[in-house]
C-alpha positions, 0 to 999 in steps of 0.5 A: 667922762672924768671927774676928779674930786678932791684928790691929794698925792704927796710924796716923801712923807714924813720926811723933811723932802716931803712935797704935797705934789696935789692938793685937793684937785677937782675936775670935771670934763664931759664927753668931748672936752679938749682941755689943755694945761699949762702951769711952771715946772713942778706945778703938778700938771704931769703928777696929775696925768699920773694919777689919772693913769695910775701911775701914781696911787692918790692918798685920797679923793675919787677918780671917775672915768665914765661913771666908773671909780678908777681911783685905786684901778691898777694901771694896766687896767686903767690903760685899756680905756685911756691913751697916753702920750709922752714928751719923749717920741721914743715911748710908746712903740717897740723900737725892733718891731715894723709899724705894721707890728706896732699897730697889730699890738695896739689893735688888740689893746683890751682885747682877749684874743688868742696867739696868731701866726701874724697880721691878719689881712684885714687888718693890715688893709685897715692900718694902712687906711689909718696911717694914710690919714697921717699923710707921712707916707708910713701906709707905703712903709709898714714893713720898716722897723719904728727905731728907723722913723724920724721923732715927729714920724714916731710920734704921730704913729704912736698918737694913732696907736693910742687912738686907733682903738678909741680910748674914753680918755686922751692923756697927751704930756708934752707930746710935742715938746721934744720936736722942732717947731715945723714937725710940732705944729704937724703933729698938733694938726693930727692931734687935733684932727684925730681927737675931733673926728672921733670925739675923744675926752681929752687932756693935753700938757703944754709948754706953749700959752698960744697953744693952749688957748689955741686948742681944745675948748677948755684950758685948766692952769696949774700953780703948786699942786693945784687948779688955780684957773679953768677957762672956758667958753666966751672967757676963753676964746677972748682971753689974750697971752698978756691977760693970762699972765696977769691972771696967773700972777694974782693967783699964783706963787711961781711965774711963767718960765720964758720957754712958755711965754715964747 
């Protein structure tokens, strides 16, 4: 469903700034993969959402979505097929429009469809079947405006927008970084509902070892712009948090901040 081959981005060049964000990155993940990716700060695991997203324009190397080459795709493009989250819950809805509006946006994403007078009836019957698999209580709340809900109320709204037109690929950066623990571990719980029910590619930045070997089926570490481990299969699910570290310091320049550790 996504592969990545050899693709490069550096920014500030020629310039005494300048940084090679990534270097020679190649990925493959096939139809239903969960990766997760953990890696310090500045080791290009969010650079390396960017370029998938196009965000950011790559110096060279493919990306391939679903056999299609993507690498130069303008962004808007490039989000009718693929579904992004961020650390911070204040991206991804219209703060002044209801949840039910929120949803009417995201239902028409790469769709042609002409100017309405509002929510049709059907589809507001099927968003609130949708927000009741949240179990937030939102499907009794669609009239109030999103700026009203809680951060872990937002975020889990916005991963169902992000999702209830079925993307090729999930983007999740840091979704949870922003919340407490309780609320995080709810909003993980969807995540991992969601993306399992209906099949989705998908990748997730994390902050936490645990999770990341927790969730999904593949985890990719990242150290200086680039891959420097891919866990998989029985490797992975044997794998415990002190091993990892060791791993990671053999491959690695930098080291594991605490915040990820704990």
């Amino acid at each position: 469903m996504l592969e990545l081959q050899n693709v490069n981005i550096t920014f500030y060049k020629n310039t005494v700034n300048e940084r090679r964000a990534l270097q020679n990155v190649s990925l493959r993940l096939e139809q239903g993969d969960f990766a997760t990716v953990i890696g310090s700060n500045g080791a290009g695991k969010s650079t390396l959402m960017n370029a998938i997203s196009g965000f950011y324009d790559i110096d060279s190397g493919r990306i391939l979505l679903d056999g299609e080459d993507i690498s130069y795709q303008k962004e808007y493009k490039r989000a009718r097929k693929i579904g992004r989250l961020f650390q911070d819950p204040l991206k991804g809805t219209a703060p002044n429009m209801t949840i039910e509006e929120n949803l009417g946006l995201a239902y028409t994403r790469g769709a042609r469809r002409g100017i309405t007078s509002g929510i049709k009836k059907r589809d507001h019957g099927f968003f609130v079947e949708k927000l009741k698999t949240l179990d937030l209580g939102l499907e009794d709340r669609l009239k109030t405006p999103v700026k009203l809900l809680s951060g872990g109320q937002r975020q889990a709204l916005t991963l169902l927008m992000a999702t209830i037109v079925t993307p090729r690929l999930l983007l999740l950066d840091e979704h949870t970084a922003a919340l407490d623990p309780k609320t995080a571990g709810k909003v993980l719980a969807i995540t991992e509902e969601i993306v399992s029910k209906n099949h989705i590619t998908t990748m997730m930045i994390t902050h936490n070892i645990q999770d990341a070997l927790t969730y999904g089926n593949k985890t990719i570490v990242m150290s200086g712009g680039r891959i420097v481990l891919e866990l998989s299969g029985q490797e992975r699910k044997t794998m415990t948090m002190e091993r990892l570290l060791e791993l990671y310091s053999s491959t690695a320049n930098d080291t594991f901040s605490d915040k990820m550790i704990l």
